[in-house]
N, C-alpha and C positions, 0 to 999 in steps of 0.2 A: 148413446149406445157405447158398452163397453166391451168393444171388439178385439180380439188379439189377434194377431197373422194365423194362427189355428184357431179359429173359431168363426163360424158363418154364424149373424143373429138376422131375423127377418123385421120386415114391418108388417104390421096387421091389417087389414082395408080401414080399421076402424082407425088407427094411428097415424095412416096416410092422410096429406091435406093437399091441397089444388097448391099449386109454386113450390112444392118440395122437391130437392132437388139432390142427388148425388152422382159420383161418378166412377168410373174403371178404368184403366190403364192395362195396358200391355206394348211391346216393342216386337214387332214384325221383325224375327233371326230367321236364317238362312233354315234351320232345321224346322223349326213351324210354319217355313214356307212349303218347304219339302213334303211334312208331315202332312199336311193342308191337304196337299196333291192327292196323295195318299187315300188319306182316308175318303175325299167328296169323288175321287176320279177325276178331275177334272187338271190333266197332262197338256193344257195349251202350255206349247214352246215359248209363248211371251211370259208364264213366272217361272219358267223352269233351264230355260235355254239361251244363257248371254248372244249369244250371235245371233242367234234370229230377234230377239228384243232388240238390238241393238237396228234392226232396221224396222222396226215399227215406230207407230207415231210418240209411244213415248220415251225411246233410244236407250231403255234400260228393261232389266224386269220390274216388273212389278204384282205386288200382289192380288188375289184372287179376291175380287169383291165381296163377296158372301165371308171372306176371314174376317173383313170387317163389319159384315149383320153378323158375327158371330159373337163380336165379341159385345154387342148389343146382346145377346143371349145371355154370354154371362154375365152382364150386369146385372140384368133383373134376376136372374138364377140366383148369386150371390151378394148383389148387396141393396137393390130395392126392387121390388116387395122381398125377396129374399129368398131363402130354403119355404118350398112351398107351393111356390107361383105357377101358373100353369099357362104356359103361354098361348095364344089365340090368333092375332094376328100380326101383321107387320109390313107396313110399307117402307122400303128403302128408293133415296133418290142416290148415287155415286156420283158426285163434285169433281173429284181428281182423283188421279192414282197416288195409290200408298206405297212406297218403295220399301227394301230390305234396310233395316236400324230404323223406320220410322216408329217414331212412340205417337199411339194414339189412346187420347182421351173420349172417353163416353160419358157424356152429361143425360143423365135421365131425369126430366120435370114432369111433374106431375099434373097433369092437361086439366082432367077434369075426373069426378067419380061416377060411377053408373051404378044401375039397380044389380042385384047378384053379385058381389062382391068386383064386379068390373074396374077396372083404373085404367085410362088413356095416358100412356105417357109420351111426351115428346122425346126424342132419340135426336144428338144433336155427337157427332164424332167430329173433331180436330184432329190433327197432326201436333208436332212439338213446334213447330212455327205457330200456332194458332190458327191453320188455314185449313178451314170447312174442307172435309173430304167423306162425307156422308152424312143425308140428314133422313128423317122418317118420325113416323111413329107406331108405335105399337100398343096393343091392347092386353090387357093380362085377368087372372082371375086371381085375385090377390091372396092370399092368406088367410085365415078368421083367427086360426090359434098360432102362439105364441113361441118362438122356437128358436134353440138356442145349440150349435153343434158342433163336434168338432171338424175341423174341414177332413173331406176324404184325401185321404194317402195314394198320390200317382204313381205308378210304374212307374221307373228310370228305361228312358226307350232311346234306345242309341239309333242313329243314324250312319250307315255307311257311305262316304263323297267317293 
């Protein structure tokens, strides 16, 4: 695949194979925590409030579990099956908390294929120590045509501390 930083290319069900495998990154900042809150509603003082995290069981904040099924979302949105895919379903189990600068990785393999353009793929999140902090799997309806794009343009969205 010849991918550029602006460009999203998908895979097709038909191009997908069982052990195929890729991944996504991102780093949990203070403002995509913030932002998180935000936009799902979900104001618990443990990712939002140092002194009250700080007397919970995990003496910090930390992040909103669903930021990281989220970022399961955009993998398969963005880089397997790609621009296309049509999500279905999804189980997450949460391993550990994800703190603020934590970078996590998303391994998506490819489980197995089904009738209707269906793909199982195993969801498999680390931390930058390698230490399991989400695993799952989801089911998707893959792609048929072939599709090559430029990535869409975000708003610059400031946050007020």
């Amino acid at each position: 695949m010849s991918e550029t930083p602006d460009t999203l290319e998908n895979f097709t069900y038909d191009e997908l194979k069982e052990g195929d495998s890729a991944t996504f990154s991102r780093t949990l900042t203070e403002d995509e925590l913030v932002l998180f809150a935000a936009v799902s509603g979900d104001v618990n003082p443990v990712h939002l409030d140092s002194e009250f995290a700080a007397s919970s069981m995990f003496k910090e904040r930390i992040a909103h579990g669903m930021w990281s099924g989220s970022l399961i979302s955009a993998a398969l949105a963005t880089v397997m099956p790609g621009p296309g895919t049509i999500y279905l379903e999804q189980s997450l189990s949460f391993k550990r908390p994800v703190k603020l600068d934590d970078t996590l990785t998303v391994k998506l393999t490819v489980v197995k294929k089904e009738p209707k353009n269906r793909v199982v793929f195993d969801c498999d999140v680390r931390n930058q120590r390698d230490e399991k902090v989400v695993s799952g799997e989801a089911k998707v309806i893959a792609p048929t045509q072939k599709l090559s794009l430029e990535k869409p343009r975000m708003p610059k969205i400031t946050i007020e501390h």
